[in-house]
C-alpha positions as CSV (number, residue, x, y, z in Angstrom):
1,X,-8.7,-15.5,-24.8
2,X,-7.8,-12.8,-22.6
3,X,-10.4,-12.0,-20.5
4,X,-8.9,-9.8,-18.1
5,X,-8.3,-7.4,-21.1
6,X,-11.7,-8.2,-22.6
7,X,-13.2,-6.9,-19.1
8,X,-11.1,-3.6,-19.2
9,X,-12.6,-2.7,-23.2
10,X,-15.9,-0.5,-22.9
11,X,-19.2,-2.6,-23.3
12,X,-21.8,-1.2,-26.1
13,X,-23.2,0.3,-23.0
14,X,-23.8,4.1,-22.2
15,X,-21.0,6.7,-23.0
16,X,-19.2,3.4,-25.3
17,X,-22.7,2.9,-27.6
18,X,-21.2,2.9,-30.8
19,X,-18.2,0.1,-29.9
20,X,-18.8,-3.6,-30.1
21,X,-21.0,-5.6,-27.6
22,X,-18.3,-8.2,-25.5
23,X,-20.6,-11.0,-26.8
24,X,-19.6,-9.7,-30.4
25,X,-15.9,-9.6,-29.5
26,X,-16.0,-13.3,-27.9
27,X,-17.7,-14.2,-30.9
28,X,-15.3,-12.8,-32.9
29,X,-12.5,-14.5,-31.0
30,X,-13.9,-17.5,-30.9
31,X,-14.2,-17.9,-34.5
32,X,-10.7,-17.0,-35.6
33,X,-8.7,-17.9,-32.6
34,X,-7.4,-21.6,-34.6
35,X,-7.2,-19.5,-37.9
36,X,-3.6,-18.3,-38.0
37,X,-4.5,-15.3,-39.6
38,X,-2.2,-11.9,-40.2
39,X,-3.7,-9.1,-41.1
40,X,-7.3,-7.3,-40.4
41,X,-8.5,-4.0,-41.2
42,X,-11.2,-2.6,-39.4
43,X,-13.7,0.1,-41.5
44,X,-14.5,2.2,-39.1
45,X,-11.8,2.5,-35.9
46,X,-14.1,5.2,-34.0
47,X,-12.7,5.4,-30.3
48,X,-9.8,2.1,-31.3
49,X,-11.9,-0.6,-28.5
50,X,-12.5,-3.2,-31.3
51,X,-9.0,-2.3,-32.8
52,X,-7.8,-3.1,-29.3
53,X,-9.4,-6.2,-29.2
54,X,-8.1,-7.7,-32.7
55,X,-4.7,-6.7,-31.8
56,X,-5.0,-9.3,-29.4
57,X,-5.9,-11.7,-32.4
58,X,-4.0,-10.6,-35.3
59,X,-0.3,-10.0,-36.5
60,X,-1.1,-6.2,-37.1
61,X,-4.5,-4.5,-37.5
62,X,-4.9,-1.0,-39.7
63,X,-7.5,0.8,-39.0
64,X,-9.7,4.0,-40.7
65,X,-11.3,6.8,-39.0
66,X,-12.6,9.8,-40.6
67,X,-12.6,12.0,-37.4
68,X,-9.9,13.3,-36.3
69,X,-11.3,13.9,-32.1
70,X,-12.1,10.1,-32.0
71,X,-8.9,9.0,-34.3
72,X,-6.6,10.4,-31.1
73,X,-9.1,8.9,-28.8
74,X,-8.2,5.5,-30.3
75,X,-4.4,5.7,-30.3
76,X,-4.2,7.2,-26.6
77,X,-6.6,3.9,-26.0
78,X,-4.6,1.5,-27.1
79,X,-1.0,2.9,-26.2
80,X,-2.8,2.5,-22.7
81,X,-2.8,-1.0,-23.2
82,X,1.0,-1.2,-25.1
83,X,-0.5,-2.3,-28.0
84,X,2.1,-2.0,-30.8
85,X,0.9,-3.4,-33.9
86,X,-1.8,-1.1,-34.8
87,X,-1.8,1.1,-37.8
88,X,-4.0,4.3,-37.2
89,X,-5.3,5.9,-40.7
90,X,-7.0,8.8,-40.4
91,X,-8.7,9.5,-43.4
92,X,-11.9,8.8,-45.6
93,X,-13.0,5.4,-45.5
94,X,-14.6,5.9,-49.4
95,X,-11.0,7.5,-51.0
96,X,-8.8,4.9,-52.4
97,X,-6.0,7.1,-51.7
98,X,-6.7,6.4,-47.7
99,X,-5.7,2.8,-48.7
100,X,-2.2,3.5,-49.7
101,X,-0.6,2.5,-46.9
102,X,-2.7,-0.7,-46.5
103,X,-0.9,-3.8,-47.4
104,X,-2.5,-6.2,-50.1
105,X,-2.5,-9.4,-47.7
106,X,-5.5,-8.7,-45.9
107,X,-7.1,-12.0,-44.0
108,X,-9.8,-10.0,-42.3
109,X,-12.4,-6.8,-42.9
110,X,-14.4,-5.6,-40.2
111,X,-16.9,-3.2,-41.6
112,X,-18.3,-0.7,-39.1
113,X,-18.5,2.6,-40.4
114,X,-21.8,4.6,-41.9
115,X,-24.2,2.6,-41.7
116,X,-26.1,3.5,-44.8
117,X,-26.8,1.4,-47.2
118,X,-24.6,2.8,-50.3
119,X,-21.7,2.7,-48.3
120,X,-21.9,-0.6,-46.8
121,X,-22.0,-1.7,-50.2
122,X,-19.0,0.4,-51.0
123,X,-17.5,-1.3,-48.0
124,X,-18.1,-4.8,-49.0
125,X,-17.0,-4.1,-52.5
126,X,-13.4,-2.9,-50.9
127,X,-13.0,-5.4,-49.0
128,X,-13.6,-7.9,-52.1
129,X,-11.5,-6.2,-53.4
130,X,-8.4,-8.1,-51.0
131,X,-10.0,-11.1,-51.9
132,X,-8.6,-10.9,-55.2
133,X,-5.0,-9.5,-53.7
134,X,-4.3,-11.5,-51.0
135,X,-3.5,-14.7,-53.0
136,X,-5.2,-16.8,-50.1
137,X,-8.1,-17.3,-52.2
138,X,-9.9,-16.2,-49.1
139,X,-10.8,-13.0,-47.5
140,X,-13.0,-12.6,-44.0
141,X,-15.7,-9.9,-43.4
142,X,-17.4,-9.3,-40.6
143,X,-19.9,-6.5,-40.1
144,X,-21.4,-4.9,-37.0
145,X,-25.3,-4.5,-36.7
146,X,-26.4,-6.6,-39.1
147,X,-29.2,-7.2,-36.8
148,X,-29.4,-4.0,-35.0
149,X,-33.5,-2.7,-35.7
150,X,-32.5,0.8,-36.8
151,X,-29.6,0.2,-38.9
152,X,-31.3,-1.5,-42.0
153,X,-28.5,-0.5,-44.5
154,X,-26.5,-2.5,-43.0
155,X,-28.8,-5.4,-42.8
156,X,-29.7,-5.1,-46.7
157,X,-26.7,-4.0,-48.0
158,X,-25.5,-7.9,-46.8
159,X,-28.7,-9.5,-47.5
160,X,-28.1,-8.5,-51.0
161,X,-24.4,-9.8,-51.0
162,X,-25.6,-12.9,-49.6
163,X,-27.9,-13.3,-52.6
164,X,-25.3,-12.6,-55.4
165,X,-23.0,-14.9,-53.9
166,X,-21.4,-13.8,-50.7
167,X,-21.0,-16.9,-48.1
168,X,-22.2,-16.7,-44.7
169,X,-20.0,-18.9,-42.1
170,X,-21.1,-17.6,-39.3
171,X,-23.1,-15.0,-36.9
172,X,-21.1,-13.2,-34.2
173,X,-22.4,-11.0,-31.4
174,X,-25.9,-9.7,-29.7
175,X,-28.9,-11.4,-31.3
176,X,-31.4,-9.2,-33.7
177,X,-33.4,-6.5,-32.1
178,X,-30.8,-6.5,-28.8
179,X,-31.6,-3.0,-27.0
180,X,-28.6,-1.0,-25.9
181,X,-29.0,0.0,-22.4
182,X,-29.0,3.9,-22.4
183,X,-30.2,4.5,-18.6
């Protein structure tokens, strides 16, 4: 892992609240670090830190942001860091035609975008969609704030999946009802 990187990314703290916790990145390394996987897309790039991140972990990352102040954030972010095999999309997450440029041999979905229940659905059904493409027989996705206490879409938009079917392997990140520290 690199961990002198991982200490330079924002924390979910203050100004970075809407990034990834560490813990969640760890996690996240942890668990596909001996996978040999390619390619992620990330739902949801917002200022690039957990793009970043998986570029550390994966061949090439793509990534979809809507708006267009925090899609510039992101790139100037990670050409900070050298970070060459990130694809920045800016565009509407819930457009097919944002897709276009999105290869078909997606390993890994990281779903962190509205956080309201129809659209997490929307964003699970995408991302099932590359389960079907991919020919691996096997497609990843990992959400954010599953267990955050305000962001119930989220949790029951994957509570439902989970009942018709979708598998849990594992939980990654801050435990349920973790506080972000605004002071």
């Amino acid at each position: 892992m690199n961990s002198e990187l991982l200490e330079q990314i924002p924390d979910k703290q203050l100004q970075w609240k809407d990034t990834t916790s560490r813990v969640w990145k760890k996690d996240l390394y942890n668990f596909f670090k001996d996978k040999g996987l390619k390619n992620c897309l990330e739902i949801g790039t917002n200022h690039g830190w957990t793009a970043l991140w998986c570029s550390t972990l994966f061949e090439h990352v793509y990534t979809v942001e809507y708006d267009y102040n925090k899609y510039m954030s992101a790139q100037r972010h990670c050409k900070e860091f050298d970070r060459d095999n990130i694809t920045f999309i800016q565009g509407d997450a819930y457009q097919d035609d944002t897709y276009i440029d999105v290869p078909k041999d997606i390993d890994v979905i990281i779903i962190d975008c509205m956080h309201i229940y129809d659209y997490v659905i929307a964003d699970i059904n995408r991302a099932l969609a590359y389960y079907t493409c991919n020919g691996a027989g096997k497609v990843y996705i990992v959400f954010d704030d599953y267990g955050h206490p305000t962001s119930t879409g989220v949790y029951d938009a994957i509570q439902e999946s989970i009942q018709a079917g979708l598998d849990v392997e594992a939980y990654i990140g801050q435990g349920a009802g973790f506080l972000v520290n605004r002071t």
